[in-house]
VMD Tcl script that draws the C-alpha trace (Angstrom):
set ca {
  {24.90 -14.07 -4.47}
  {22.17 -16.34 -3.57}
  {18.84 -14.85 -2.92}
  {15.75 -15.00 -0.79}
  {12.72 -12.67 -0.71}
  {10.06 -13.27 2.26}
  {6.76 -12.17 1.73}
  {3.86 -12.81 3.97}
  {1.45 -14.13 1.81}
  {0.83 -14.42 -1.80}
  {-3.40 -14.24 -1.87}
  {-3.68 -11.61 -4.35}
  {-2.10 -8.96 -6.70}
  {-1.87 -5.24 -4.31}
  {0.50 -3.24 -3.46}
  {2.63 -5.39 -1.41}
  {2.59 -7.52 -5.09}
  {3.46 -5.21 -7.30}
  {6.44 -4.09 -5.02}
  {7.33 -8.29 -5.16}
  {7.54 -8.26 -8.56}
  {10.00 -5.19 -9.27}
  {12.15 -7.34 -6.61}
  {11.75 -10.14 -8.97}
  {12.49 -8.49 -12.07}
  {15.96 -6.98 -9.92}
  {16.88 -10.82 -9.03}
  {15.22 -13.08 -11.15}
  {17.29 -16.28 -9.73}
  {15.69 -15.19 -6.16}
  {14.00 -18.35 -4.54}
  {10.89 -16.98 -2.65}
  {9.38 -17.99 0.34}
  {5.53 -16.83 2.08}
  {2.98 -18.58 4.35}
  {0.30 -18.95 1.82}
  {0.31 -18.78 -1.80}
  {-2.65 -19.03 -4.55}
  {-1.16 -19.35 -7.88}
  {-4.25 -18.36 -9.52}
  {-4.20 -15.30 -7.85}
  {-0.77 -14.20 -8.79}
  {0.89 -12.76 -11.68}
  {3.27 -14.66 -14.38}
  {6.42 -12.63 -13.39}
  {6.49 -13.67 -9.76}
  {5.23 -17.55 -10.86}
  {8.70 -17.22 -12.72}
  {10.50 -18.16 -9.44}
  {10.41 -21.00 -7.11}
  {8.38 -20.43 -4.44}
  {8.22 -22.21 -1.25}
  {5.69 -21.97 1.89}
  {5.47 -22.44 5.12}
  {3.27 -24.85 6.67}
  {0.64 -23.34 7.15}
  {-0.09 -23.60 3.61}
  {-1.56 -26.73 4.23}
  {-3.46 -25.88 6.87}
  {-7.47 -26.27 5.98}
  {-8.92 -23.33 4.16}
  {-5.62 -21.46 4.59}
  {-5.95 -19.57 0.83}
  {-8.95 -18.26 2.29}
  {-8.89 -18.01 6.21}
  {-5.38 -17.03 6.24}
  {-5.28 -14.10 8.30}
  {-7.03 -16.29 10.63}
  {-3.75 -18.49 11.10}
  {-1.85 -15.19 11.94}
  {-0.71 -16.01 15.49}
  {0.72 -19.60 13.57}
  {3.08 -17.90 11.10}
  {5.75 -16.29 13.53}
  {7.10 -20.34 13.98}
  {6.08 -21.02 10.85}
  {8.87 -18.52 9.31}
  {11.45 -18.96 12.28}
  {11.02 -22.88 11.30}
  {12.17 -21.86 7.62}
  {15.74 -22.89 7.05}
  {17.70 -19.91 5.02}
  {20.90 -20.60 6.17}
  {22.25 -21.21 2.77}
  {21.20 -17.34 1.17}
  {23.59 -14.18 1.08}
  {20.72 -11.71 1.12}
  {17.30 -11.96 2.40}
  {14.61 -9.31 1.16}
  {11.40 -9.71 3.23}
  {8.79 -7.75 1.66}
  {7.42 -6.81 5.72}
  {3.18 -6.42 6.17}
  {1.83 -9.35 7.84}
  {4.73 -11.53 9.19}
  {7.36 -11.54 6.99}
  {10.64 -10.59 9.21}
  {10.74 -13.39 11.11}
  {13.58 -15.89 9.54}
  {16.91 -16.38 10.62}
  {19.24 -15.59 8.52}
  {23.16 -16.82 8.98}
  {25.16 -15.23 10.65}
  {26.97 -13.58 7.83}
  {24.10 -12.97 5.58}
  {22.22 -9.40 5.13}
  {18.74 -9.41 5.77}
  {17.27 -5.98 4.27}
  {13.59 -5.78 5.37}
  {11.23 -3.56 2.71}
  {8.46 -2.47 4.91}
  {4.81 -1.23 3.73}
  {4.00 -0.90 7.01}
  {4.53 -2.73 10.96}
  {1.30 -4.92 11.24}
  {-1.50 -2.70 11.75}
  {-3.60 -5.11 13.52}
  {-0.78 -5.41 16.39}
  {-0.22 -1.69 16.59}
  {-2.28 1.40 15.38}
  {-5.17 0.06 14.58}
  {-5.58 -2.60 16.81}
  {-8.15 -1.10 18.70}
  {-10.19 0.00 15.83}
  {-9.94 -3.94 14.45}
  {-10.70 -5.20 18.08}
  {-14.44 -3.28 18.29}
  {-15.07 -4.46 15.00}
  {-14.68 -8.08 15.57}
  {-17.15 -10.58 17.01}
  {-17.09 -11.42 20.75}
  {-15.21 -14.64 20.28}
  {-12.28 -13.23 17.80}
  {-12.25 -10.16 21.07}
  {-11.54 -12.80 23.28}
  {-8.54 -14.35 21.40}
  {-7.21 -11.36 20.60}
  {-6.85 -10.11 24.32}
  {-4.94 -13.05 24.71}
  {-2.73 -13.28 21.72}
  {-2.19 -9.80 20.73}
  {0.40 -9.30 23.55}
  {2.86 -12.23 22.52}
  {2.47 -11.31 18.91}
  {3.71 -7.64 19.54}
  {6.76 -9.07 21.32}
  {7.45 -11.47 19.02}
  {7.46 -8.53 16.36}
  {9.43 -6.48 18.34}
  {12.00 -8.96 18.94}
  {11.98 -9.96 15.31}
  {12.86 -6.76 14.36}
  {16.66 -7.56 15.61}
  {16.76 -10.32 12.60}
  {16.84 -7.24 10.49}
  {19.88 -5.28 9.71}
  {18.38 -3.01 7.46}
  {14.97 -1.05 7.22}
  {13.54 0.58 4.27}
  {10.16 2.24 4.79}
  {7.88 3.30 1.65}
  {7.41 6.69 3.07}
  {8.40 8.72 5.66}
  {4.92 8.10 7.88}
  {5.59 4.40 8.01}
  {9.66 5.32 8.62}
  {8.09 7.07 12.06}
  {6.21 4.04 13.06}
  {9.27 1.80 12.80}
  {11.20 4.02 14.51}
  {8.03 4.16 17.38}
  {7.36 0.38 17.37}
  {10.89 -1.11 16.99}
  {13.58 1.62 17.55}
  {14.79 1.49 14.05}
  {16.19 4.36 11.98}
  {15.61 3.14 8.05}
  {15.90 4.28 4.28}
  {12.85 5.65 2.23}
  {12.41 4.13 -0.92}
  {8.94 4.70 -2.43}
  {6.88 1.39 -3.85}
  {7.09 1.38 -8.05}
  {4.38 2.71 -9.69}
  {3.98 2.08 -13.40}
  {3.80 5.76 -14.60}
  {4.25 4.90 -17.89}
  {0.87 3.12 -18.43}
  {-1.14 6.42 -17.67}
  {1.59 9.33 -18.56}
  {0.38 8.59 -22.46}
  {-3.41 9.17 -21.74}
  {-4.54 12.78 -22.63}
  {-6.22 15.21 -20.38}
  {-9.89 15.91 -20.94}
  {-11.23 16.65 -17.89}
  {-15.05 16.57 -17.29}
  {-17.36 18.43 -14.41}
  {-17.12 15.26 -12.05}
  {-14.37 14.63 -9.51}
  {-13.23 10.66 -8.28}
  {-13.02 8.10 -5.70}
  {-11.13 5.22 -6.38}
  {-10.49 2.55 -3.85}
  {-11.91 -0.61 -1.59}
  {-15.49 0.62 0.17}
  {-13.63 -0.06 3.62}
  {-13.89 2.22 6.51}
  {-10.15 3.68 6.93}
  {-10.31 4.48 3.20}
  {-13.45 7.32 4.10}
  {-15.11 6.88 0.78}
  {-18.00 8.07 3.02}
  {-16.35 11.57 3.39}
  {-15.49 11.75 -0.14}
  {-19.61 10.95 -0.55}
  {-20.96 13.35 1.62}
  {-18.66 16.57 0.44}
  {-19.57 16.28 -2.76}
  {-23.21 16.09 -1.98}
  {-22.48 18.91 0.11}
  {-20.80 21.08 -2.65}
  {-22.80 19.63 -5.40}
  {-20.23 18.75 -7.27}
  {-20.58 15.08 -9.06}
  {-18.43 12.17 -7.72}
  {-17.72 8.85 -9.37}
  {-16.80 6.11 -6.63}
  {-14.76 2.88 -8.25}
  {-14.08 0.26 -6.09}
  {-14.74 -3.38 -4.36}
  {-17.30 -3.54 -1.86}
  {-20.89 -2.31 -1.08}
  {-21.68 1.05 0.81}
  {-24.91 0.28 3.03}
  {-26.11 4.18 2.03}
  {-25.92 3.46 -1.61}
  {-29.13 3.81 -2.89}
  {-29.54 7.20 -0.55}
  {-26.31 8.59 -1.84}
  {-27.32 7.83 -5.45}
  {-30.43 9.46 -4.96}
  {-29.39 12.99 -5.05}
  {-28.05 12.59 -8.41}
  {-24.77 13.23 -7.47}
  {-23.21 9.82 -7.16}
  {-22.63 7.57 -8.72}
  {-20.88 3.89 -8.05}
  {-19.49 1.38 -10.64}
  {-17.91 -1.16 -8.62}
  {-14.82 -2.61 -9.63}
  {-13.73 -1.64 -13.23}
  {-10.94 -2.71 -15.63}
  {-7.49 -1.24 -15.66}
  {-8.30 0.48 -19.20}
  {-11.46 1.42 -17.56}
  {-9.62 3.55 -14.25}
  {-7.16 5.28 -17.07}
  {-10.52 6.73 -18.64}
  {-11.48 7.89 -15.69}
  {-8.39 9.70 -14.32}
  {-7.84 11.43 -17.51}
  {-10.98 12.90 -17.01}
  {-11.89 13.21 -13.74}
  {-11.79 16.92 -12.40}
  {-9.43 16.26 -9.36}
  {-8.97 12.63 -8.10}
  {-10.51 12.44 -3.62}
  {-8.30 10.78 -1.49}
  {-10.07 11.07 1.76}
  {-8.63 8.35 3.89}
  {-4.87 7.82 5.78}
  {-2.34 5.24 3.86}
  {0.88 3.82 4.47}
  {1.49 5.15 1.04}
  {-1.31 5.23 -1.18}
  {-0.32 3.91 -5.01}
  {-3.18 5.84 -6.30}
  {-2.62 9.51 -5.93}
  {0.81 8.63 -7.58}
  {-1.13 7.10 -10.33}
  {-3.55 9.82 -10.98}
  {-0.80 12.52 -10.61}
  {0.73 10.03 -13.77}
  {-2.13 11.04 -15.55}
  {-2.11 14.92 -14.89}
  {-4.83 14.42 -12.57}
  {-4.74 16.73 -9.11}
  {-5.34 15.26 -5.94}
  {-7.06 16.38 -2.88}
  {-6.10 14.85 -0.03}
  {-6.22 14.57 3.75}
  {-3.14 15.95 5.27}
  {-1.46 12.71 6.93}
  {-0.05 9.34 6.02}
  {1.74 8.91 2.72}
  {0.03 11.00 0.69}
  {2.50 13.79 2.57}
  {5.24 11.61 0.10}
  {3.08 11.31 -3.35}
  {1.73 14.88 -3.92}
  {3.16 18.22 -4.30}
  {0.95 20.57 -2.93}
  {0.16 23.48 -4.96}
  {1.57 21.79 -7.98}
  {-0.02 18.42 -8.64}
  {-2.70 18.60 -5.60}
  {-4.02 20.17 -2.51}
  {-4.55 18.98 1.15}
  {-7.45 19.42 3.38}
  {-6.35 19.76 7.44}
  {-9.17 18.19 8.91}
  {-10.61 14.58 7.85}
  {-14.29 16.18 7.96}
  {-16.93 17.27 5.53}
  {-16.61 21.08 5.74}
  {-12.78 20.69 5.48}
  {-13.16 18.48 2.30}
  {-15.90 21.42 1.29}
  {-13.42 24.39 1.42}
  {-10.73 22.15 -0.49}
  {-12.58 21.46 -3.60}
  {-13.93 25.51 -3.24}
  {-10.39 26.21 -2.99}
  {-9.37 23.62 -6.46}
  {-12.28 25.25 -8.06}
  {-11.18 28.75 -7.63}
  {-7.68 28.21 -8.40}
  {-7.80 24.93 -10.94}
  {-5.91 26.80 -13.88}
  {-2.75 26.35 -11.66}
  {-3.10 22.57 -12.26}
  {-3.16 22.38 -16.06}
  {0.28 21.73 -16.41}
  {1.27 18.38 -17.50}
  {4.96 18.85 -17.58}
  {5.29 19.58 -13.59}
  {2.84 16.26 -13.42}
  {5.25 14.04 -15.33}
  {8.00 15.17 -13.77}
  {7.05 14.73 -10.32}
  {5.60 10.95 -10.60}
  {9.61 10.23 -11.97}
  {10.40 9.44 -8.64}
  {8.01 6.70 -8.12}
  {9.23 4.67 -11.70}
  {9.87 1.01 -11.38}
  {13.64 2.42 -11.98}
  {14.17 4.25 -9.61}
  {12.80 1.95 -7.06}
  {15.38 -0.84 -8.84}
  {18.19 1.28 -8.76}
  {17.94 2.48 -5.04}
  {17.25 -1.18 -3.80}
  {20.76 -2.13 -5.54}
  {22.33 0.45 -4.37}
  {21.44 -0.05 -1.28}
  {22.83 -3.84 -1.21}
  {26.06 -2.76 -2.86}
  {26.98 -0.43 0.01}
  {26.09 -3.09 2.51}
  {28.40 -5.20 0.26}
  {31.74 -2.66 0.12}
  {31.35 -2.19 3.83}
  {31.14 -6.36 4.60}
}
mol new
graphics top color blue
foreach p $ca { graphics top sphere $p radius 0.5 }
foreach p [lrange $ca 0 end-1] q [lrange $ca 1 end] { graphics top cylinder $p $q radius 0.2 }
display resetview
């Protein structure tokens, strides 16, 4: 079987990445295709393959500016000829879907989540932007969401990471789909031992959707200490670090966020993700999660068991969470039900349900 795997562009090692690379390691003869790709940027095991781009590769600044060039890459990809593969894997964020497969090929589309910046949080992206990127979005925005729509026909199957982004395809392109969560590699933090310390964790990019300001401003509320980890600068800083209670260390190294999980009280996950590698990671670690009710972390925790939700993405709501962890944080000591739970999300797992899912395809053909 020859092999393709779309993804839309290869800029830096995330999520998106990591899920690239266990679709590597499951066809390591796969040829791989994106719009934009920085070898620097990107780890030896996908560098392994041959990887081809689109033009827009050569565009100027594209390693940059490439979001910028997002209107470009839906003829970019439908200009790609993959007549010649027997199964297609596009790895579906930014455009990705797009190709045309033959006629008797199977095109299985993994998707972290429909473009956000066409659909949910288009508006939110739109008030952000300067007058001049408004104006070119009114007028682009609407082809683009057809063209993803219609796209979405190239596909003949859908697998979601979770079951919020499963909903979304189903709302944005009428598509039922499989669930198969991202890999995590649980291994690297199910060794680390537990000593947890009176200070609680944020861990993620200072960006708005990811509320690291909520996170903030409950634990200054409940005076409880927070460590924040993560790219990008909070304009409050100095104010927040102030009362004593926070405290920021920017980006740190992967040995680094191990230490800090194994001894972090609970682990704040504030914000709304697709999926959200992070809880799983902490949960690796035996370290509870409190998190907002919505998105994928619905997928990664077990409430009661290795975390607790909060209804309401506010500051009182966060408050009465972290009362309620505090009150009842013996029920969270146990390391077993923590390992045992994050099983699901092993690179395994993922591997085996991603064949299995192109062998069926294959008996039916």
């Amino acid at each position: 079987m020859k092999v393709a795997i779309v993804h839309y562009w290869l800029v830096t090692m995330r999520g998106g990445e990591k899920v690239l690379e266990e679709l590597c390691r499951l066809y390591p003869q796969a040829d791989i295709y994106t719009n934009v790709y920085d070898p620097s940027k990107i780890s030896d095991e996908i560098k392994k393959h041959n990887i081809f781009t689109t033009k827009i590769n050569r565009w100027p600044f594209a390693k940059k500016v490439y979001q910028k060039y997002m209107p470009f890459m839906p003829k970019a990809l439908m200009d790609l000829d993959l007549t010649s593969y027997d199964l297609i894997i596009s790895s579906e964020s930014g455009p990705a879907k797009g190709v045309c497969p033959a006629p008797d090929a199977f095109h299985l589309c993994y998707c972290h989540t429909p473009m956000r910046y066409l659909w949910d949080m288009y508006h939110e992206y739109f008030r952000k932007s300067n007058p001049l990127v408004r104006f070119f979005m009114k007028k682009m925005i609407p082809n683009l969401r057809q063209w993803d729509v219609m796209s979405s026909n190239l596909v003949d199957h859908f697998v979601a990471n979770s079951h919020y982004v499963a909903k979304r395809i189903k709302r944005y392109y009428n598509r039922e789909c499989d669930i198969i969560y991202p890999p995590c590699d649980i291994e690297k933090y199910i060794i680390n031992k537990r000593e947890p310390k009176d200070f609680y964790l944020f861990f993620g990019q200072l960006v708005g959707y990811k509320r690291a300001d909520l996170a903030i401003q409950a634990c200054i509320k409940a005076k409880k200490q927070l460590v924040v980890i993560g790219d990008g600068k909070s304009k409050d800083a100095k104010k927040y670090e102030k009362t004593g209670f926070i405290h920021f260390t920017g980006r740190v190294s992967d040995k680094d966020v191990q230490k800090y999980l194994s001894q972090a009280r609970a682990l704040i996950f504030p914000g709304i993700e697709d999926f959200g590698i992070i809880p799983v990671e902490a949960n690796a670690a035996g370290c509870p999660v409190l998190a907002y009710k919505k998105g994928g972390a619905l997928d990664s925790i077990l409430e009661g068991v290795t975390g607790l939700f909060f209804e309401e993405q506010n500051v009182p709501s966060l408050v009465n969470c972290i009362n309620t962890f505090e009150e009842n944080i013996s029920k969270f000591e146990d390391r077993k039900a923590f390992t045992k739970h994050v099983q699901q999300f092993s690179p395994e797992v993922f591997q085996k349900k991603i064949k299995e899912l192109v062998e069926k395809h294959e008996r039916l053909d």
